[in-house]
C-alpha positions in Angstrom: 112.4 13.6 9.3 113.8 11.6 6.4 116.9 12.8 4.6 115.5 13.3 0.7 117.6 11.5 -2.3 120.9 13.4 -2.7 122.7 13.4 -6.3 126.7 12.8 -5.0 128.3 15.4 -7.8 131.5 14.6 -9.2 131.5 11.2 -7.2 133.5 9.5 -9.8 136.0 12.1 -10.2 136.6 12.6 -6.7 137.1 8.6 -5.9 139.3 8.6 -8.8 141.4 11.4 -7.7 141.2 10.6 -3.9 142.2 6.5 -4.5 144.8 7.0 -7.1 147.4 6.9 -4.9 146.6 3.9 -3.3 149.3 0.7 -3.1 148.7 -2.8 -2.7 151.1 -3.2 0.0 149.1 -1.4 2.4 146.8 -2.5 5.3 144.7 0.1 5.2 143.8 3.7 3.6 141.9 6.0 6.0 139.5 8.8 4.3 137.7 11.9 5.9 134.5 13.2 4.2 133.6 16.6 5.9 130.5 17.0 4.2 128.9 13.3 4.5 124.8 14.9 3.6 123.2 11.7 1.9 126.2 10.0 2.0 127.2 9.4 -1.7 130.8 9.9 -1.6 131.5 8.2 1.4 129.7 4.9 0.6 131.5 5.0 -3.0 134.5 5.0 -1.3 133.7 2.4 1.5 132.7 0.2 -1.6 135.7 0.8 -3.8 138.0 -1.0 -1.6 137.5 -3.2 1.1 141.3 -1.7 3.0 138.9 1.7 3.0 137.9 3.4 6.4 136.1 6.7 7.1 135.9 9.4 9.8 132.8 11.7 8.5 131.4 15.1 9.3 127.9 16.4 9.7 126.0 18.9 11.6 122.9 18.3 10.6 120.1 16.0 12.3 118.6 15.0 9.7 121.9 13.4 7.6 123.3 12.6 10.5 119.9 10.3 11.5 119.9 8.9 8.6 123.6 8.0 7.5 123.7 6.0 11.4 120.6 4.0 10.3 122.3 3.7 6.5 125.9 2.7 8.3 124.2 0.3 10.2 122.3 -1.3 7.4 125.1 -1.8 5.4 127.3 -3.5 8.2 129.9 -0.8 8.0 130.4 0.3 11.9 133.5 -1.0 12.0 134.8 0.8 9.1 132.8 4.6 8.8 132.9 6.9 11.7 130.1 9.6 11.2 130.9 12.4 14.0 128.2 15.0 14.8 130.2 18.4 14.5 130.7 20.9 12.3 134.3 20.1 10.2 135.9 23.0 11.3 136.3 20.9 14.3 137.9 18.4 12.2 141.8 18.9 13.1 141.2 19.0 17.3 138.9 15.7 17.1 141.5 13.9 14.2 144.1 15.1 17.0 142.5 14.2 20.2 140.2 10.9 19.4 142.1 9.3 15.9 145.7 9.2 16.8 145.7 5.6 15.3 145.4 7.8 12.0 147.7 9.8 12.2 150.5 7.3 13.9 150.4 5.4 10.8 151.3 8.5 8.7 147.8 10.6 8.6 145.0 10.2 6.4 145.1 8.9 2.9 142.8 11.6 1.9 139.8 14.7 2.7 136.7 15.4 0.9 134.8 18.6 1.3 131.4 18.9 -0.4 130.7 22.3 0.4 127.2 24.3 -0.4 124.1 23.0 1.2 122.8 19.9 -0.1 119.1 19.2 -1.8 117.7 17.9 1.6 118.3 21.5 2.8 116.6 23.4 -0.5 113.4 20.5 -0.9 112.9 20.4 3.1 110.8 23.8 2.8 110.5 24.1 6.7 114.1 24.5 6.9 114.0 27.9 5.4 116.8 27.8 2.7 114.6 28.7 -0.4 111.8 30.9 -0.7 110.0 28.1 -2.7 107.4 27.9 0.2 106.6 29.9 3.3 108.5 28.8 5.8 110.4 30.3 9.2 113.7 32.0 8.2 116.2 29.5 9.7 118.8 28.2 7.5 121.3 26.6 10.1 122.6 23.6 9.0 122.8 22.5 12.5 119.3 23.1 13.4 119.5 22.3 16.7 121.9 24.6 17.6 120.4 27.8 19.5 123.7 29.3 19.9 124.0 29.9 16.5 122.1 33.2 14.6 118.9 32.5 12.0 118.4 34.3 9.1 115.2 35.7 10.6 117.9 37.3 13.6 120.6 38.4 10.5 118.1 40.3 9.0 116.1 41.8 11.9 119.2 42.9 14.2 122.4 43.4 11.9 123.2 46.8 10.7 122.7 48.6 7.9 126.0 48.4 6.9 126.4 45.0 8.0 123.4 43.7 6.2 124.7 45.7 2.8 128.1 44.2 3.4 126.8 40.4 3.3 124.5 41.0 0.7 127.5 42.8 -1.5 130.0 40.3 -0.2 128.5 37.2 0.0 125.7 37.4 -2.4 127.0 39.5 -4.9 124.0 41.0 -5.0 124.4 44.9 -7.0 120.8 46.1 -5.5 122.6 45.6 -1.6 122.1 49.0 0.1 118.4 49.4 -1.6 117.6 46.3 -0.3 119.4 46.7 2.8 118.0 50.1 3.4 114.1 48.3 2.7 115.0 45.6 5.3 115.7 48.2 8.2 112.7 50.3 7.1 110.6 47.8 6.8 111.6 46.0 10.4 110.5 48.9 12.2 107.4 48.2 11.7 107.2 44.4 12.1 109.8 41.7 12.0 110.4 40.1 9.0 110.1 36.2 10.1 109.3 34.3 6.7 110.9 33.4 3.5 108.2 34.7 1.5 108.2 37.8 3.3 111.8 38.5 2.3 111.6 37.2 -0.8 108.9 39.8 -1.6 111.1 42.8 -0.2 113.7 41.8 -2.3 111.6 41.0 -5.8 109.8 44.6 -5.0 113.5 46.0 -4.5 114.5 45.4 -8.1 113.9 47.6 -10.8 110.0 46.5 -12.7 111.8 45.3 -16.0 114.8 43.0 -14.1 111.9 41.2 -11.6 111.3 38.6 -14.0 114.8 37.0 -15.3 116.1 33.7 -15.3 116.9 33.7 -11.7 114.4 35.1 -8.8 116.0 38.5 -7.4 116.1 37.1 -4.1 118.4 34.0 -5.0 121.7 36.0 -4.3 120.9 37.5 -1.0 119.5 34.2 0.5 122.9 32.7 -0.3 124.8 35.6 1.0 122.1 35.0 4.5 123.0 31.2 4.2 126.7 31.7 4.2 126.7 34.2 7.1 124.8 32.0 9.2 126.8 29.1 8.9 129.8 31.2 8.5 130.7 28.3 5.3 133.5 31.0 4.0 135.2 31.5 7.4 135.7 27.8 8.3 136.9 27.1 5.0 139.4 29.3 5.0 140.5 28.7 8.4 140.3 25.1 7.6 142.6 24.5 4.2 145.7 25.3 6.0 145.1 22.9 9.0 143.8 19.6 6.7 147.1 19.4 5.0 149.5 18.4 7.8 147.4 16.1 8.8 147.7 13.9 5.1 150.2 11.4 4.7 152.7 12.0 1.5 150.7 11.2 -1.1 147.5 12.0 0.6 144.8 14.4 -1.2 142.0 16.8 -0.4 139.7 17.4 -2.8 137.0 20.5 -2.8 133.9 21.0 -4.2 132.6 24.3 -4.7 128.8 25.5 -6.2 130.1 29.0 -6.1 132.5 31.5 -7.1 133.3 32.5 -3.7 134.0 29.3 -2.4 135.9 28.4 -5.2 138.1 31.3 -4.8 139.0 31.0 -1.7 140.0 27.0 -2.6 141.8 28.3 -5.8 144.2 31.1 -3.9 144.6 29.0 -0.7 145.9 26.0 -2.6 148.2 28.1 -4.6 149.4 29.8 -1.3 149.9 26.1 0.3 151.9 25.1 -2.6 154.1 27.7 -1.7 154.2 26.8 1.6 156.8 25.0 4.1 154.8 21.6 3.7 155.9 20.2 0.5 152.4 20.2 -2.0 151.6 20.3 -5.8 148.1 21.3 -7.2 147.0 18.5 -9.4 143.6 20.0 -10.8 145.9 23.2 -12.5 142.2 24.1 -13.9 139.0 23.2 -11.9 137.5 19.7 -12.7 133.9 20.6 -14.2 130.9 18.2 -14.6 130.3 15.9 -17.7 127.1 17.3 -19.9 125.6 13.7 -18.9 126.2 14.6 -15.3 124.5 18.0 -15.9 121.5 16.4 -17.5 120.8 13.7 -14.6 121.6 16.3 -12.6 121.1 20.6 -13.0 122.5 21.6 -9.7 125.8 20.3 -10.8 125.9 22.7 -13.3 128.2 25.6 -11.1 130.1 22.7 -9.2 134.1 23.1 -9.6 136.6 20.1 -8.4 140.0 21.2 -6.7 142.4 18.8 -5.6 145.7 19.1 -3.9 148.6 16.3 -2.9 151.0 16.4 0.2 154.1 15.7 -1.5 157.6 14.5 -0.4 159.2 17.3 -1.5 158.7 20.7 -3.4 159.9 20.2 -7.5 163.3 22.3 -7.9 162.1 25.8 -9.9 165.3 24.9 -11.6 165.2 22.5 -14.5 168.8 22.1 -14.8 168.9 21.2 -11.0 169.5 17.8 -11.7 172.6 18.5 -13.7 174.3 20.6 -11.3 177.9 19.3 -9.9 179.1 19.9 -6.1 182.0 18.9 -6.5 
């Protein structure tokens, strides 16, 4: 299966931010995207300077087919590593297969693209959106059996389990009715399809709400997206680990779709800051798309850029600091 055209969101603003730091005097800058999908961001940073090399994350077959073939079209083995793993594994395998990286001071900086990109929502099959009928999958890594479906979130969880992820992840205010209809209705017959759900859910909303803007069923298929490829858990258990691996003046940039994910980037980089290795936020308000961008591009809309800088050491809270006398 081919990996459909992917808009790269933000991809100037997160080169710019990422390379700014960059000096003439060095050999070479080494970059980790953690999200590669289509493979925007890391090609605009193979191409914006030559000194650039990559180690890359994916999970999924599909990107991770296609950006080998791309890589190897474009003669850039020797400079983009694209690892099949999910980038929660991305400390350990920095760690135990890159010490070259992190022996000449650690990585120059970290990208993470989070959400599910566009391949996932047009690729109907892959059950992410209830645009068509399909099986209710929604694992990134697709191959992985180890690893829950949708289809076995909603027809074995709890009912307080299912409310919870609904309530916490989706944000979803109908939770326990739907919840409740989910566990009714299972007894009867599993609930395997997208469209399936999606009609639970639409059928779960009061008559004059059905019909809005958004489908009903959009917030509790992100909450079932999130808990199967527990995207909330890794990133929080991930912020803290990236940022001993940058060098001083290294960055790690985060792009968010939603407000949960941004959250979590927004309090976790304020907590780092505070932390015993020396950091500064740079983006003190989220970096939002251009209109032009939005036009080209609608799902950029919600997308929110974060970026944080290992630092040599933490600014004095004092502003007179520099005038004080030891003697």
């Amino acid at each position: 299966m081919t990996y459909t055209e992917h808009y790269s969101v933000l991809k100037k603003e997160c080169i710019d931010f990422l390379t700014e730091n960059q000096t003439s005097e060095q050999s070479e800058f080494f970059y980790a995207d953690l999200t590669f999908g289509g493979g925007g961001h890391t090609f605009a940073l193979f191409e914006q300077n030559e000194k650039n090399k990559l180690v890359c994350f994916d999970q999924d077959p599909d990107a991770l087919s296609n950006g080998r073939e791309r890589i190897k079209n474009s003669n850039a083995e020797d400079r983009i590593e694209l690892v099949d793993s999910n980038f929660r594994h991305f400390p350990t395998y920095i760690r135990e297969n890159r010490q070259d990286i992190l022996d000449k001071g650690g990585l120059d900086g970290v990208l993470m693209d989070l959400g599910v990109s566009s391949h996932h929502f047009d690729k109907g099959e892959r059950g992410f959106s209830f645009r068509e009928d399909a099986p209710l999958d929604m694992r990134m890594d697709v191959d992985n059996d180890d690893i829950k479906t949708a289809a076995d979130i909603v027809n074995q969880y709890s009912l307080t389990d299912l409310v919870r992820i609904f309530r916490d992840y989706g944000e979803e205010k109908f939770s326990q009715r739907i919840a409740e209809k989910i566990v009714e209705t299972r007894l009867q017959s599993p609930i395997r399809t997208t469209k399936e759900l999606e009609n639970l859910i639409f059928h779960c909303y009061p008559k004059k709400m059905r019909h809005g803007r958004i489908n009903p069923a959009t917030k509790c298929f992100q909450a079932l997206r999130i808990e199967v490829n527990a995207e909330l858990d890794v990133l929080t258990e991930l912020l803290d680990q990236v940022l001993p691996l940058l060098k001083v003046g290294g960055r790690v940039a985060v792009i968010s779709f939603h407000s949960l994910e941004d959250r979590i980037a927004k309090v976790k980089f304020k907590a780092m800051a505070k932390g015993e290795t020396p950091c500064e936020i740079i983006t003190k308000k989220p970096v939002l798309p251009s209109d032009q961008e939005i036009l080209e591009n609608s799902r950029s809309r919600s997308a929110k850029l974060r970026v944080l800088e290992r630092v040599e050491s933490k600014k004095s809270k004092n502003k007179y600091a520099h005038l004080t006398n030891d003697n």
